[in-house]
C-alpha positions as protocol buffer text, in pm:
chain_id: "A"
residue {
  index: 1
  type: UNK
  ca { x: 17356 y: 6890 z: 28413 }
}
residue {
  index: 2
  type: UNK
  ca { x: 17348 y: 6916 z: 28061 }
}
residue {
  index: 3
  type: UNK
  ca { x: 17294 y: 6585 z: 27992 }
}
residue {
  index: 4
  type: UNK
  ca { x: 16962 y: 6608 z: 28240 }
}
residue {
  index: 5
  type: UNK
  ca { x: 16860 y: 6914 z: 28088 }
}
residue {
  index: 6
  type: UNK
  ca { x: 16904 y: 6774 z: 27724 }
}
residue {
  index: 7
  type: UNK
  ca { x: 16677 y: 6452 z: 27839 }
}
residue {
  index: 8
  type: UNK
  ca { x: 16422 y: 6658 z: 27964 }
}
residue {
  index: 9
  type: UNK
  ca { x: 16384 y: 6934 z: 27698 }
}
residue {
  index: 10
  type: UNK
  ca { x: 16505 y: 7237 z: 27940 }
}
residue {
  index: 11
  type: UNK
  ca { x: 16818 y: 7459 z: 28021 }
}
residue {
  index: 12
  type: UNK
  ca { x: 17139 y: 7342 z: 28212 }
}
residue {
  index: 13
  type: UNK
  ca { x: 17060 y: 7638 z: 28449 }
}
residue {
  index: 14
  type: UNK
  ca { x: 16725 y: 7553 z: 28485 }
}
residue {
  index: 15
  type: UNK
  ca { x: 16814 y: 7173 z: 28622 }
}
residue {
  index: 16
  type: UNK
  ca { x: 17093 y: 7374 z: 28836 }
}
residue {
  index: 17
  type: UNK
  ca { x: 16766 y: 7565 z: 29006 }
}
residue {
  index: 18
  type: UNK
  ca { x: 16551 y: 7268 z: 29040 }
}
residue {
  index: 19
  type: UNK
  ca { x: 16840 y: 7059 z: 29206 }
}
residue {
  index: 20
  type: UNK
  ca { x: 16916 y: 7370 z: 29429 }
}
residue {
  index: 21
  type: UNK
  ca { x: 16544 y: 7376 z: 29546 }
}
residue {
  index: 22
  type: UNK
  ca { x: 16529 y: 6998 z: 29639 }
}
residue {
  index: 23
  type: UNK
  ca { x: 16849 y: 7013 z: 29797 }
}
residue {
  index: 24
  type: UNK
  ca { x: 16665 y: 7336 z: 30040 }
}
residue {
  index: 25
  type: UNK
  ca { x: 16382 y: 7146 z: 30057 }
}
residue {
  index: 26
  type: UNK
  ca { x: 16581 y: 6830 z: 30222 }
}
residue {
  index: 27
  type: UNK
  ca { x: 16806 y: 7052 z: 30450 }
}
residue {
  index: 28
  type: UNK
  ca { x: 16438 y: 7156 z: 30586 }
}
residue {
  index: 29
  type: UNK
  ca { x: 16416 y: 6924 z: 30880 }
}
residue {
  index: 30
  type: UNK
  ca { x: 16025 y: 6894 z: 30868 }
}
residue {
  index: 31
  type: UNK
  ca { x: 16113 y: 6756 z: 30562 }
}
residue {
  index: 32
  type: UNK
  ca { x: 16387 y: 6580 z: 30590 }
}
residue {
  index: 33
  type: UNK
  ca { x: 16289 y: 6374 z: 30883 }
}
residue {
  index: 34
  type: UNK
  ca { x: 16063 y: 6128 z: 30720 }
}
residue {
  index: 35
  type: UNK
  ca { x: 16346 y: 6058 z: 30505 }
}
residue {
  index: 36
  type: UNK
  ca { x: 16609 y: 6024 z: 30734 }
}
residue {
  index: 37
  type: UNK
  ca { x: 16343 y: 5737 z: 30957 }
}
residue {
  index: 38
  type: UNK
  ca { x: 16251 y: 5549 z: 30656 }
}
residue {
  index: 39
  type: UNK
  ca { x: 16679 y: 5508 z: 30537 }
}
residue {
  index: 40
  type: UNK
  ca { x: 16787 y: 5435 z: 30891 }
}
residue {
  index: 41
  type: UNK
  ca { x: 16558 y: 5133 z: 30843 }
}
């Protein structure tokens, strides 16, 4: 994470929020439906 946050100018905990938010946004399974139909291709 601090390697991340180092390339992209912000905090270690900041990266450690924004991965935490995609990761809820993929467990969402409106969401995470398209995904799951385009990698079982």
């Amino acid at each position: 994470l601090e390697e991340v946050g180092q390339h992209f100018g912000v905090t270690r905990e900041r990266i450690r929020q924004i991965e935490a938010k995609a990761l809820r946004k993929l467990r969402h399974p409106n969401r995470s439906r398209p995904l799951r139909d385009y990698l079982e291709l």
